[in-house]
C-alpha positions as CSV (number, residue, x, y, z in Angstrom):
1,X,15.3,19.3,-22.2
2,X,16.6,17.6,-19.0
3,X,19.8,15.2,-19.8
4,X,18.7,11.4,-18.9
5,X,20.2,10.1,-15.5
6,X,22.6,7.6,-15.7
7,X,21.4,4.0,-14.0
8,X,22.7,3.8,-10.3
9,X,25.7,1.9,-9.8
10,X,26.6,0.4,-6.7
11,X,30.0,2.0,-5.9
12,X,29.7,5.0,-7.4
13,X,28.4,8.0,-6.4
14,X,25.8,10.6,-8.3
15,X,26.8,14.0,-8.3
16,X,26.2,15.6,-5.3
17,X,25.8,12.1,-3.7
18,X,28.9,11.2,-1.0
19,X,30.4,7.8,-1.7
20,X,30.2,5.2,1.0
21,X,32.6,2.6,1.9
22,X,31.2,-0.9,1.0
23,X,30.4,-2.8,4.2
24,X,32.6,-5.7,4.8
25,X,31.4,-9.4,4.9
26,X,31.5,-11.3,8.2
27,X,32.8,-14.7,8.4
28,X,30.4,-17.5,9.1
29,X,31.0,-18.6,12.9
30,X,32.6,-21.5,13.0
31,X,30.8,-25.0,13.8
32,X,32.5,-26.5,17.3
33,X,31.6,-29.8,15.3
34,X,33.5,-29.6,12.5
35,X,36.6,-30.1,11.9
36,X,39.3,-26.9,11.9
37,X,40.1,-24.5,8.6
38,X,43.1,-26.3,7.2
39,X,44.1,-29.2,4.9
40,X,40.6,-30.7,3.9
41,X,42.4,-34.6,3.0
42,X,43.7,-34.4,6.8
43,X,41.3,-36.2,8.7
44,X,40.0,-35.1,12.1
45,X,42.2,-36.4,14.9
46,X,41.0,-36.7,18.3
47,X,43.7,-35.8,21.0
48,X,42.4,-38.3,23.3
49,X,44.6,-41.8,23.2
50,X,42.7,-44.7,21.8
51,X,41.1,-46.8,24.6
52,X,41.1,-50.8,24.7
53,X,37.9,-53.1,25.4
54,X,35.6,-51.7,28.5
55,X,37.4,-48.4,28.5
56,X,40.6,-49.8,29.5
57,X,43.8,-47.8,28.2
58,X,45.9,-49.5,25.0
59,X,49.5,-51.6,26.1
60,X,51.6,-50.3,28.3
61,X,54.5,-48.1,26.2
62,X,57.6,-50.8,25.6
63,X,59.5,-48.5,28.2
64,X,57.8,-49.6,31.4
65,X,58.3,-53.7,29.9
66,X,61.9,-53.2,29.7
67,X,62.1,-51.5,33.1
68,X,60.0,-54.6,34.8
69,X,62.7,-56.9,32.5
70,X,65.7,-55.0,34.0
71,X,64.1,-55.6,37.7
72,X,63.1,-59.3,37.1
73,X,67.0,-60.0,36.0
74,X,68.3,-58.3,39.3
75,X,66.4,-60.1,41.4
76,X,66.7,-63.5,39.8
77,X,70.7,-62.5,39.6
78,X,70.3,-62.0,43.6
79,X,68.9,-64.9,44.2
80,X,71.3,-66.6,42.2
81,X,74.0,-65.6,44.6
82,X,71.9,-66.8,47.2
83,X,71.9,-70.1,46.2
84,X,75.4,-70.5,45.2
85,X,76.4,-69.1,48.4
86,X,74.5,-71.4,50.7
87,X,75.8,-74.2,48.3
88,X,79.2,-73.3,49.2
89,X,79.1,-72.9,52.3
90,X,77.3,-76.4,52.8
91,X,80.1,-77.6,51.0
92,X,82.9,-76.6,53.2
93,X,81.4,-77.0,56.6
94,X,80.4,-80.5,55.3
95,X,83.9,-81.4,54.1
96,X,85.5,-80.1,57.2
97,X,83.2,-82.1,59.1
98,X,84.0,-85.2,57.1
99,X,87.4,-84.2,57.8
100,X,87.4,-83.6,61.1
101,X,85.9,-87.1,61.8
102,X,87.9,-89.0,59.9
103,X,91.0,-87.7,62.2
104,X,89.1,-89.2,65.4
105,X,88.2,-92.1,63.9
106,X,91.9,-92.4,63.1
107,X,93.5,-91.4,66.3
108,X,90.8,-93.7,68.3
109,X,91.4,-96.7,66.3
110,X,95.7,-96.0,67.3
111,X,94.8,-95.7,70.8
112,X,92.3,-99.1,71.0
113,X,94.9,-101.1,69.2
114,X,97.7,-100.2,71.0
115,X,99.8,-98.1,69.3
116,X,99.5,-94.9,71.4
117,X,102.9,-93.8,70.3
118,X,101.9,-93.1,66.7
119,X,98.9,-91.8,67.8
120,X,100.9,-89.2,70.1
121,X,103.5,-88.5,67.2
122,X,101.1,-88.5,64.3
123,X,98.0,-86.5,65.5
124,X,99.2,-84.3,68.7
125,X,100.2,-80.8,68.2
126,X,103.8,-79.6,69.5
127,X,102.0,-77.1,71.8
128,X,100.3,-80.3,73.1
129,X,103.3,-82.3,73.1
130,X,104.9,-79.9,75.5
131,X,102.3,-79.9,77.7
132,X,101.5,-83.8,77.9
133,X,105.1,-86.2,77.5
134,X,104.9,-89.0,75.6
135,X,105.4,-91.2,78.2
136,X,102.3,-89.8,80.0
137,X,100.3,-89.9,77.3
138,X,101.0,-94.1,76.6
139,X,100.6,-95.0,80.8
140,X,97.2,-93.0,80.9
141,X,96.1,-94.6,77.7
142,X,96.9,-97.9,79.2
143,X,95.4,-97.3,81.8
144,X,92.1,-97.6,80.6
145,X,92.0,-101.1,79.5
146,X,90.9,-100.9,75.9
147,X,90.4,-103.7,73.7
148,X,89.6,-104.5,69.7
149,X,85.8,-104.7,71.1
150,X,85.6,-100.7,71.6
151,X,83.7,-98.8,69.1
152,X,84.0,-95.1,68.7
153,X,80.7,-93.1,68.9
154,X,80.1,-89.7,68.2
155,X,77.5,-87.2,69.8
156,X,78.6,-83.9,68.7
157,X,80.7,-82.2,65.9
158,X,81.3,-79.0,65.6
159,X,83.6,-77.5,63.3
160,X,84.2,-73.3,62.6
161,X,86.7,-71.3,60.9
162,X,88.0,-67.9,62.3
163,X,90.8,-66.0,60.7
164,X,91.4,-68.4,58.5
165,X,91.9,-71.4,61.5
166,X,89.6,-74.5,61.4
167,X,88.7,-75.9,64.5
168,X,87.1,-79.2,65.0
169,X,85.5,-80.6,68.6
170,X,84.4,-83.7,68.6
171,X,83.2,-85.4,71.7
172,X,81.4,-89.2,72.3
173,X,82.1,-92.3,74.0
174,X,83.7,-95.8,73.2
175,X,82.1,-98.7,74.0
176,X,83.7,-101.5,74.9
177,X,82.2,-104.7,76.3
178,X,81.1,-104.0,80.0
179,X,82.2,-100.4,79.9
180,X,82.2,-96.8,78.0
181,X,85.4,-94.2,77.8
182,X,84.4,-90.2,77.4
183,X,86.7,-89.1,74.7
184,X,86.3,-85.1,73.7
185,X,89.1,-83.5,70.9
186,X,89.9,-80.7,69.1
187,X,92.0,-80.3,66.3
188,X,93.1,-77.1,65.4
189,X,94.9,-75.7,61.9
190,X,95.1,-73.6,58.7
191,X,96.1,-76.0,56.4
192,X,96.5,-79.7,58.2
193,X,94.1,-80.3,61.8
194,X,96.4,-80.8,64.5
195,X,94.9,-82.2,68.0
196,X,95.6,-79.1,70.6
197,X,93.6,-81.0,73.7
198,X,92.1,-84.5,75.0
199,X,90.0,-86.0,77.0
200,X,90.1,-89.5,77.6
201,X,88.2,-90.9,80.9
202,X,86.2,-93.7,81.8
203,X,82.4,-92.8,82.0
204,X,80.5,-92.4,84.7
């Protein structure tokens, strides 16, 4: 009697029957919707940045504010300087004006009254002195007639500092009654103004 035949079992070969590998399983393709193989509590990020209203990218990153800050504070510091520097300067070439003025108002107020030789000692410069005597100075002074009833004008002031020496020119008229004198001066100094030429003449 024949022998029964064992069932067939995957795997395993019959006698006389060569074994065959088993055939591998292939993978599923992936879905390019789905989200990638990995941690399944990680949600799917997109790698493009989040977008405001209309399409319009998020804030600006806090670098860029503090770079516009940093600008905004120079500028303002610059124009600071500005300021204070045109203050300043306003300043001093107002109070050597002032200064300046208040000498000739001085010196012409010696020379209407009379008293030409305080005028000569107090305001003249020794380089002026030795050019123009005292004596010289009085009889041309005299000579033009002034009285309590002249009035200084002015018409121009100019003052300017170079190397650290002011100079003031100052030039008008004085009117007196029935007549003008031409008066021009210039004081000259570092630290006191000192008259270093004059002009006294009757006008034309």
């Amino acid at each position: 009697m024949s022998s029964l035949q064992e069932p067939y079992q995957p795997g395993h070969a019959g006698p006389g029957q060569q074994q065959l590998p088993p055939c591998p399983q292939q993978a599923p393709a992936a879905n390019p919707h789905e989200p990638p193989a990995g941690n399944p509590q990680q949600p799917f990020l997109s790698q493009h940045p989040a977008s405001g209203p209309f399409g319009l990218p998020g804030q600006p990153p806090v670098r860029n504010r503090r770079k516009l800050w940093i600008v905004l504070a120079g500028v303002g510091g610059v124009l600071l300087l500005v300021i204070l520097g045109v203050v300043i300067l306003i300043n001093v070439v107002g109070s050597a004006t002032n200064q300046a003025r208040g000498l000739a108002d001085e010196f012409s107020r010696l020379v209407i009254a009379g008293e030409s030789s305080k005028a000569y000692d107090d305001y003249l410069d020794p380089a002026l002195q030795e050019q123009l005597s005292k004596e010289e100075f009085i009889s041309g002074v005299g000579s033009l007639e002034m009285e309590d009833s002249c009035k200084p004008a002015y018409n121009d002031v100019k003052v300017s500092t170079e190397n650290g020496t002011k100079t003031a020119d100052i030039a008008g008229l004085i009117a007196c009654d029935g007549k003008e004198v031409d008066f021009a001066y210039r004081f000259e100094g570092t630290d006191g103004l000192k008259m270093t030429n004059i002009k006294l003449r009757p006008a034309a």
